[in-house]
Kinemage of the C-alpha trace (Angstrom):
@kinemage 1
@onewidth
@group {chain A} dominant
@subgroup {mainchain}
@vectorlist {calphas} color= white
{ca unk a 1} P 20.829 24.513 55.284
{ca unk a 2} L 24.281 23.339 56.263
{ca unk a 3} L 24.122 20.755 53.485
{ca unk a 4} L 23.115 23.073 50.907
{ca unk a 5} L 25.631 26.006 51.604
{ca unk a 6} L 27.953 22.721 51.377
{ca unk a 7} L 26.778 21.909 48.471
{ca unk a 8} L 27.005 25.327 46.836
{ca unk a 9} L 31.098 25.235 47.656
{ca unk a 10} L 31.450 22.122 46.259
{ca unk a 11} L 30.110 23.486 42.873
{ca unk a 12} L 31.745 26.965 43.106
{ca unk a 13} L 35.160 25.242 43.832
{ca unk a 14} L 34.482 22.874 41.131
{ca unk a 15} L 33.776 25.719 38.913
{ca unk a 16} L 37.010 27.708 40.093
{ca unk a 17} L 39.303 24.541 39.137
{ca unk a 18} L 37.478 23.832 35.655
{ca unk a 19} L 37.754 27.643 34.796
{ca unk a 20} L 41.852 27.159 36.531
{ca unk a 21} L 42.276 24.444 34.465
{ca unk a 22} L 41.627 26.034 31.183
{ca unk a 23} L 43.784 29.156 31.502
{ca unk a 24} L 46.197 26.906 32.704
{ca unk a 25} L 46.066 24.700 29.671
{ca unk a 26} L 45.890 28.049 27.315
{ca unk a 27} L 48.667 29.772 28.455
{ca unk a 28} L 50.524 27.305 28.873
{ca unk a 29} L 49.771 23.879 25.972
{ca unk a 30} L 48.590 26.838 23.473
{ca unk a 31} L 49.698 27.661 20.633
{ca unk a 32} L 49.729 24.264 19.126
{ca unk a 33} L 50.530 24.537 15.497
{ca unk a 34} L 53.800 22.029 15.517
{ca unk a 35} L 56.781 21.714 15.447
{ca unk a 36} L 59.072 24.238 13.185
{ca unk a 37} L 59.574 21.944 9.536
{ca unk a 38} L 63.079 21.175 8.639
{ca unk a 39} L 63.584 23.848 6.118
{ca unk a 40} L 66.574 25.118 3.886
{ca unk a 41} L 65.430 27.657 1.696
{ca unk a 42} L 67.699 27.581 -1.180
{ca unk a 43} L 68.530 31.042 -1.903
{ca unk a 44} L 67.923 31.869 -5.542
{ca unk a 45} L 68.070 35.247 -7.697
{ca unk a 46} L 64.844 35.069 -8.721
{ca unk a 47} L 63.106 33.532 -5.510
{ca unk a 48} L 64.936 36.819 -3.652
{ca unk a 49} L 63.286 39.292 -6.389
{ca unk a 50} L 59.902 37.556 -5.949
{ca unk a 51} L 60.608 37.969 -1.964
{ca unk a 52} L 61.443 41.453 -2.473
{ca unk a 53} L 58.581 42.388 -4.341
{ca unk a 54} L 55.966 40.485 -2.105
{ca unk a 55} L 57.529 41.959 1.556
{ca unk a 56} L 57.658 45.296 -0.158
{ca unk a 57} L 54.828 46.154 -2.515
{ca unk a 58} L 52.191 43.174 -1.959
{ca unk a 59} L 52.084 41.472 1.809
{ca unk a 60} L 53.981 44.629 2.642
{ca unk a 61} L 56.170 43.196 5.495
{ca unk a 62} L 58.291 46.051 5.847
{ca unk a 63} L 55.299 48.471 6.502
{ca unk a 64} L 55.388 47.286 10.168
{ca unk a 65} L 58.958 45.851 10.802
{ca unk a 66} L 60.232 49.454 9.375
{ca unk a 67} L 60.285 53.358 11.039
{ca unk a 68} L 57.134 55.332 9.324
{ca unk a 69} L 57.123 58.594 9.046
{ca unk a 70} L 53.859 59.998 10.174
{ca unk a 71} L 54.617 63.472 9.656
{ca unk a 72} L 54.198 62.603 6.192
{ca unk a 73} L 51.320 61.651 4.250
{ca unk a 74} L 50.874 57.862 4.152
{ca unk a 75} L 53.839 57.525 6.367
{ca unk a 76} L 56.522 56.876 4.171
{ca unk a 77} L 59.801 54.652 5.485
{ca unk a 78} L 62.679 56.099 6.900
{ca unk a 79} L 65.803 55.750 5.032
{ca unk a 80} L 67.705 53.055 6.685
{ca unk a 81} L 65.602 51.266 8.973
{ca unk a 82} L 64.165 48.564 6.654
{ca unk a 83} L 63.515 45.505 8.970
{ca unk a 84} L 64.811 46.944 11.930
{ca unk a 85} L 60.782 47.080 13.842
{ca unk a 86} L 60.276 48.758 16.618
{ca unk a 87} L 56.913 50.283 15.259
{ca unk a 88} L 54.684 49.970 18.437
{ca unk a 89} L 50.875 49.101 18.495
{ca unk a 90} L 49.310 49.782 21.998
{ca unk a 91} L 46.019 50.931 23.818
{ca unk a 92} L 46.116 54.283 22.311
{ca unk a 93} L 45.421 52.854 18.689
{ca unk a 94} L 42.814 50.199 20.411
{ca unk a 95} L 45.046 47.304 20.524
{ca unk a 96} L 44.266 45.112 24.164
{ca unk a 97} L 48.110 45.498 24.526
{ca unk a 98} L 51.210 47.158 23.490
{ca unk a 99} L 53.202 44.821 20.286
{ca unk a 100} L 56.132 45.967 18.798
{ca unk a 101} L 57.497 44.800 15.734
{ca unk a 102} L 60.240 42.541 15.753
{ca unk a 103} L 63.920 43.268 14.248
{ca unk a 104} L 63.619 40.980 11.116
{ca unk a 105} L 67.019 41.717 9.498
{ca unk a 106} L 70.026 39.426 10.533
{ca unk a 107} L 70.677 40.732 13.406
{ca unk a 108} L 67.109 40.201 14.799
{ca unk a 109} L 66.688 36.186 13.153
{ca unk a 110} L 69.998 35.589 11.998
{ca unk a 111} L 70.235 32.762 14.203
{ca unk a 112} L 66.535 31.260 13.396
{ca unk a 113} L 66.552 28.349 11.379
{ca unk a 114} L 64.454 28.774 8.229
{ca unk a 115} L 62.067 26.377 9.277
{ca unk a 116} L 61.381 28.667 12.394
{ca unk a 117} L 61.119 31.805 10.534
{ca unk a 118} L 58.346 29.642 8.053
{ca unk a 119} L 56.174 29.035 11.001
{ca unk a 120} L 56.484 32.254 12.585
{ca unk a 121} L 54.961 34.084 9.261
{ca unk a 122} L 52.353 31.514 8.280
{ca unk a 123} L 51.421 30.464 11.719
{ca unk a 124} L 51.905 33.530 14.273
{ca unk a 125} L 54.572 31.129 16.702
{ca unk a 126} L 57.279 32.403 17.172
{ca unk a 127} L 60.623 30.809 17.901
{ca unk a 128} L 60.327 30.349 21.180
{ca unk a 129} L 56.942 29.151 20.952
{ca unk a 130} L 54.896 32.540 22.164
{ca unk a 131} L 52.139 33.639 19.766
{ca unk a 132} L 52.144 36.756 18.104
{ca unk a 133} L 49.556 39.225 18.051
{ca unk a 134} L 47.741 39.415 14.547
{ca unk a 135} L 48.332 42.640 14.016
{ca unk a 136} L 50.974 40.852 11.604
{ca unk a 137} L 48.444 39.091 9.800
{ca unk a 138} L 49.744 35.656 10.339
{ca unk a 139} L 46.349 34.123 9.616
{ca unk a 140} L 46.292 35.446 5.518
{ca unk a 141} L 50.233 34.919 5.479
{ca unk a 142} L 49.490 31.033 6.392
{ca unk a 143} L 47.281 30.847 2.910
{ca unk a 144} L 50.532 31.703 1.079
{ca unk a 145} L 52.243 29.413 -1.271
{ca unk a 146} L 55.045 27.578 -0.175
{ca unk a 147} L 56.867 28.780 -2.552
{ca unk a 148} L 56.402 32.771 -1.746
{ca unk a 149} L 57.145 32.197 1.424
{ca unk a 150} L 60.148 30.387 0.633
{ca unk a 151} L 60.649 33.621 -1.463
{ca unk a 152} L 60.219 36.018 1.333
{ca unk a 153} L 63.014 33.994 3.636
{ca unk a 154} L 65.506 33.886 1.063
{ca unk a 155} L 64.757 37.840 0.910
{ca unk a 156} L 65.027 38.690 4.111
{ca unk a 157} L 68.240 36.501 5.040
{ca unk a 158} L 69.586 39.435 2.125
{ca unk a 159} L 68.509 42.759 4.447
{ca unk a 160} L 71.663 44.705 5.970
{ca unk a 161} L 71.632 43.762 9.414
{ca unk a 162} L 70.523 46.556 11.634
{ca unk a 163} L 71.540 46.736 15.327
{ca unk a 164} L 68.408 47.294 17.004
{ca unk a 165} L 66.381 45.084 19.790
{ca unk a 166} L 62.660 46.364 20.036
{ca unk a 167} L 61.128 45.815 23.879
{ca unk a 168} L 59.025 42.798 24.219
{ca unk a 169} L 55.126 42.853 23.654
{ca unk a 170} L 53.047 42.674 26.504
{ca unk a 171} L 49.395 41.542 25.709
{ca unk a 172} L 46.614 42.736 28.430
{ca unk a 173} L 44.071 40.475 30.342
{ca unk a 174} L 42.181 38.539 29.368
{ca unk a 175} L 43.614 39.239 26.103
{ca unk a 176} L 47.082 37.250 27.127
{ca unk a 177} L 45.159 34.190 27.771
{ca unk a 178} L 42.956 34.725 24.453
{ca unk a 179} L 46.347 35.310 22.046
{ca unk a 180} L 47.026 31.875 22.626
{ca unk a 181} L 44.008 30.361 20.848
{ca unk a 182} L 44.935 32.561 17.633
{ca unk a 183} L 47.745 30.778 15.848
{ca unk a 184} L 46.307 27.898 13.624
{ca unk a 185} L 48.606 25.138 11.069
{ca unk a 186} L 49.396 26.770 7.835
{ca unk a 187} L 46.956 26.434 5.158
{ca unk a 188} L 48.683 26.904 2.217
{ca unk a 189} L 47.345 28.087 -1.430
{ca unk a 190} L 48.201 26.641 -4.257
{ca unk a 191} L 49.314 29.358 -6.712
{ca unk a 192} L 47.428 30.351 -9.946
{ca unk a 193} L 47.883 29.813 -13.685
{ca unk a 194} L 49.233 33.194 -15.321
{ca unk a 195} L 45.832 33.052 -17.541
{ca unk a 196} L 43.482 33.193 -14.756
{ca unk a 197} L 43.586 36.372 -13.442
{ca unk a 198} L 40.653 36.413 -11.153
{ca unk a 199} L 41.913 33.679 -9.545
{ca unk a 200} L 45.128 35.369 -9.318
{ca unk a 201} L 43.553 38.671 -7.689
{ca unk a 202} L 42.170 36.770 -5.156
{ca unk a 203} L 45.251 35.241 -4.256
{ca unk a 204} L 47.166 38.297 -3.760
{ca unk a 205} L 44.702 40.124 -2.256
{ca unk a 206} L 44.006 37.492 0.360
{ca unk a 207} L 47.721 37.388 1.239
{ca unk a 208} L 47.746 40.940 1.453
{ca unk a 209} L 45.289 41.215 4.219
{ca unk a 210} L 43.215 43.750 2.823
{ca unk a 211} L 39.876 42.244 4.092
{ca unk a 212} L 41.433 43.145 7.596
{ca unk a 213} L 41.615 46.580 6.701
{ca unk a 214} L 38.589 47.230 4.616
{ca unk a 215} L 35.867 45.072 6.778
{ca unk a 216} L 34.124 46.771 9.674
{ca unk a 217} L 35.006 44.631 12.801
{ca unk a 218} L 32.440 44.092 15.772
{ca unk a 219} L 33.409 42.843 18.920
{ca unk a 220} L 36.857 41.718 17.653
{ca unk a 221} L 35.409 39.884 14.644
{ca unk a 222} L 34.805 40.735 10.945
{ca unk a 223} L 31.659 41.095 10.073
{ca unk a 224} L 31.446 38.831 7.557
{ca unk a 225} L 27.998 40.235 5.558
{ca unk a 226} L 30.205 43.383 4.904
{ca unk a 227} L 33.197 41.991 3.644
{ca unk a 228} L 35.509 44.451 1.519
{ca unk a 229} L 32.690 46.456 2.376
{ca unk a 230} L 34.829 49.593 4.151
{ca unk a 231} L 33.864 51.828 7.207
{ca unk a 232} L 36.775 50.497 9.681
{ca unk a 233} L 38.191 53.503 11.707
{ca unk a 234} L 41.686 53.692 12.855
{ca unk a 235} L 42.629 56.540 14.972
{ca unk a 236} L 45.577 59.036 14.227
{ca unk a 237} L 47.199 61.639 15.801
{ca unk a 238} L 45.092 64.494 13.579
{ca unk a 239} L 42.162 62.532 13.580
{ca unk a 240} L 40.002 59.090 12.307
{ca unk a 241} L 40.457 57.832 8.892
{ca unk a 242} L 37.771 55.121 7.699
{ca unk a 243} L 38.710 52.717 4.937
{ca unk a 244} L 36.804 52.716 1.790
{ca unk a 245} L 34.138 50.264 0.414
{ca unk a 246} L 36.219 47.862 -2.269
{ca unk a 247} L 33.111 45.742 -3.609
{ca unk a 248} L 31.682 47.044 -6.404
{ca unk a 249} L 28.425 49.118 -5.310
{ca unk a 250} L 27.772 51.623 -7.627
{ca unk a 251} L 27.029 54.166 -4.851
{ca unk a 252} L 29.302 53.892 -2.229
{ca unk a 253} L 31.820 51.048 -3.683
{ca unk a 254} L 34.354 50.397 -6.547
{ca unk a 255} L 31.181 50.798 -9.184
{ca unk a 256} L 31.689 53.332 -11.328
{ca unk a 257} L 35.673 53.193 -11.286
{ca unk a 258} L 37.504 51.914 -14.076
{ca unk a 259} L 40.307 49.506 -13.648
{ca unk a 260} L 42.533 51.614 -15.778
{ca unk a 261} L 41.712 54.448 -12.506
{ca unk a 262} L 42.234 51.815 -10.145
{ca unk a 263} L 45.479 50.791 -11.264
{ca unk a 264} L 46.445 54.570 -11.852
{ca unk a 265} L 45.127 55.207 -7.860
{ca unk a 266} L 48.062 53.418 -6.887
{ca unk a 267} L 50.679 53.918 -9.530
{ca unk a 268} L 50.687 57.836 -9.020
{ca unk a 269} L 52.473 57.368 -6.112
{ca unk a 270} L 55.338 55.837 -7.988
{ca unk a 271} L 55.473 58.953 -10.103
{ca unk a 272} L 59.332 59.793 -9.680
{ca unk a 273} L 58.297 63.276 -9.486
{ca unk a 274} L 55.861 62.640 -6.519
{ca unk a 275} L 57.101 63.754 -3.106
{ca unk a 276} L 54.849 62.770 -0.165
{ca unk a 277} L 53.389 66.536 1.347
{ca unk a 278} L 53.909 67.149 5.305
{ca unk a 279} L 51.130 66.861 7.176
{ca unk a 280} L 49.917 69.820 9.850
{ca unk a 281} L 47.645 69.266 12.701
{ca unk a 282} L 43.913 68.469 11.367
{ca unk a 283} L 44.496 67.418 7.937
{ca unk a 284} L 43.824 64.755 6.096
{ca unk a 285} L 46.124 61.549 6.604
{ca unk a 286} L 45.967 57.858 5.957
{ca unk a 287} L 47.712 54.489 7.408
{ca unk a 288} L 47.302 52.837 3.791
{ca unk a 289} L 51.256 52.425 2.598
{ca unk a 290} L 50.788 54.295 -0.800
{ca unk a 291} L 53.763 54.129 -1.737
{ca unk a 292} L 54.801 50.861 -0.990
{ca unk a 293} L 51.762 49.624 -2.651
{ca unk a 294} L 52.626 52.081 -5.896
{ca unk a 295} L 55.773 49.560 -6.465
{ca unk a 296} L 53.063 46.413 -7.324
{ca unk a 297} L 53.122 45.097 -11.063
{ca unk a 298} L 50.291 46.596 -13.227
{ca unk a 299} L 48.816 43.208 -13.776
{ca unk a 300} L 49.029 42.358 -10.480
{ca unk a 301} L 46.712 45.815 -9.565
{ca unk a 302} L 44.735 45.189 -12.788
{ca unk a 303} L 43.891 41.385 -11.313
{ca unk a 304} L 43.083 42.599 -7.960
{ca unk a 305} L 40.560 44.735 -9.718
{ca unk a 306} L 38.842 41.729 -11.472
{ca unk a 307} L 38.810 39.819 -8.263
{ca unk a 308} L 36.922 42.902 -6.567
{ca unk a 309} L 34.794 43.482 -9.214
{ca unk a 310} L 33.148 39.325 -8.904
{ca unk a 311} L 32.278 40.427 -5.141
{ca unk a 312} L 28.848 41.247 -4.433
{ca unk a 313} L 27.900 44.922 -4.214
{ca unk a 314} L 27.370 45.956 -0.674
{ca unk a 315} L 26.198 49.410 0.040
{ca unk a 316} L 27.680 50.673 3.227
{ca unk a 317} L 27.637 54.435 3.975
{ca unk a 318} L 30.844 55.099 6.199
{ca unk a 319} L 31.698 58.612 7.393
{ca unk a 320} L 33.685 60.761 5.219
{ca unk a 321} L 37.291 58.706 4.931
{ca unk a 322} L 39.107 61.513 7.162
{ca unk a 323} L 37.655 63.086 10.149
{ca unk a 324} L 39.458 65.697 11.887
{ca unk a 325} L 40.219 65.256 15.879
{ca unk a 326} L 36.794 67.572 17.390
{ca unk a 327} L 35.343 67.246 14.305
{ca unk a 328} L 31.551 65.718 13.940
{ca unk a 329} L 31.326 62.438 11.794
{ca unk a 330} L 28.982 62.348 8.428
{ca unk a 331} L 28.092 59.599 6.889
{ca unk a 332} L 28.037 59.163 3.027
């Protein structure tokens, strides 16, 4: 008996050091994407347009490193605060964590080399070697072109620099073990000829990140047979918005919609008469950027539309895409 119960600590201490072991090695060898490259991004007019136009109105970088204003629908930016962060993602929202945007105007990277700001967007690492939580999504940013990302440091080395420090994000357990296993080497696209738009589409909408947003998630993962397919909830203040099916199912997708509606969808926002409407308590609001998206090209929209429209159909009934706070959900 002696020998066995003997026996039984050996194992269970062996276990406790293997399991010791490999949180120590996570938290502490993990991330292991590199070294920052040795980067000078030679700043160019054009390469800071394309930037501008790909943070703002396609990858949408200032969406998160900006003040929303949720009182509005869609959330419009705050005058003044482009790049500044501060926007905090925490428990309430379902996040294993609270993550706060970082300060991305000079004053928050100034001093980063643009080799370290390349790794932190297509890799998730940032300067100091910490991984960031995907909420960013580092892991569709790390499929970008070289040369757009080049684009988007050249931009961003332009932003007035705003005086703002945001608090450090704190990840919960396990989950600040887990974070470390996230950030993987960039993977970078090549980009597509102008003539092949499909091709193009699914370039820009694979930087964008849109899958994130528009793919139910179980257990922390996509679920990859209902990709594009809609139906993932996010909670808000006045209630639980669902995002819609993009694949093109006649029923409950992108089937019957033309791409001249599509592109229209977004561009109404861009309207100069359009003023977003305030929103009370109960109604109907969204976390999709409208009008930041509004600002993308027409033939960018009009490829994304092609891209969508190669996927296979998938019909997913999702509740009704706003659902009040106390309110009952219906599918449809």
């Amino acid at each position: 008996m002696k020998k066995a119960l003997k026996l039984i600590g050996w194992v269970l201490g062996l276990v406790v050091l293997v399991v010791v072991a490999g949180m120590t090695y996570v938290k502490f060898a993990l991330p292991n994407v590199g070294q920052a490259p040795e980067l000078k991004v030679e700043s160019t007019p054009a390469r800071i347009e394309r930037g501008a136009y790909l943070a703002n109105h396609v990858v949408v970088c200032m969406d998160c490193h900006s003040t929303r204003n949720y009182e509005l629908f869609s959330a419009p930016l705050v005058a003044g605060t482009l790049g500044k962060g501060g926007e905090v993602f925490d428990q309430r929202a379902g996040f294993p964590g609270t993550f706060t945007s970082k300060n991305i105007t000079p004053f928050g990277i100034g001093s980063w080399t643009d080799g370290e700001i390349y790794r932190a967007i297509t890799t998730g690492v940032s300067r100091d070697g910490h991984a960031f939580f995907p909420v960013m999504p580092y892991p569709y940013y790390g499929q970008m072109n070289d040369e757009d990302v080049k684009s988007i440091i050249a931009y961003l080395r332009t932003l007035p620099a705003i005086e703002n420090k945001p608090a450090d994000s704190q990840a919960d357990f396990p989950f600040n073990f887990i974070i470390n296993t996230i950030p993987k080497a960039a993977n970078p696209l090549p980009m597509p000829a102008a003539t092949d738009e499909v091709g193009r589409g699914k370039y820009l909408i694979t930087i964008a990140g849109c899958v994130e947003c528009h793919t139910p998630f179980e257990n922390g993962q996509l679920i990859l047979d209902k990709m594009y397919a809609g139906g993932r909830n996010f909670e808000l203040p006045t209630g639980t918005v669902y995002s819609p099916n993009l694949t093109p199912d006649s029923e409950t997708g992108l089937g019957r919609m033309t791409k001249e509606a599509f592109i229209a969808r977004f561009k109404a926002y861009a309207d100069s008469s359009y003023q977003p409407q305030k929103i009370g308590p109960g109604e109907f609001q969204t976390i999709m950027p409208w009008m930041m998206y509004a600002g993308m090209k027409e033939e960018d929209l009009g490829a994304i539309y092609t891209f969508l429209k190669t996927l296979e159909p998938v019909k997913n009934l999702i509740p009704e895409r706003f659902v009040p706070v106390g309110t009952s959900v219906a599918l449809r």
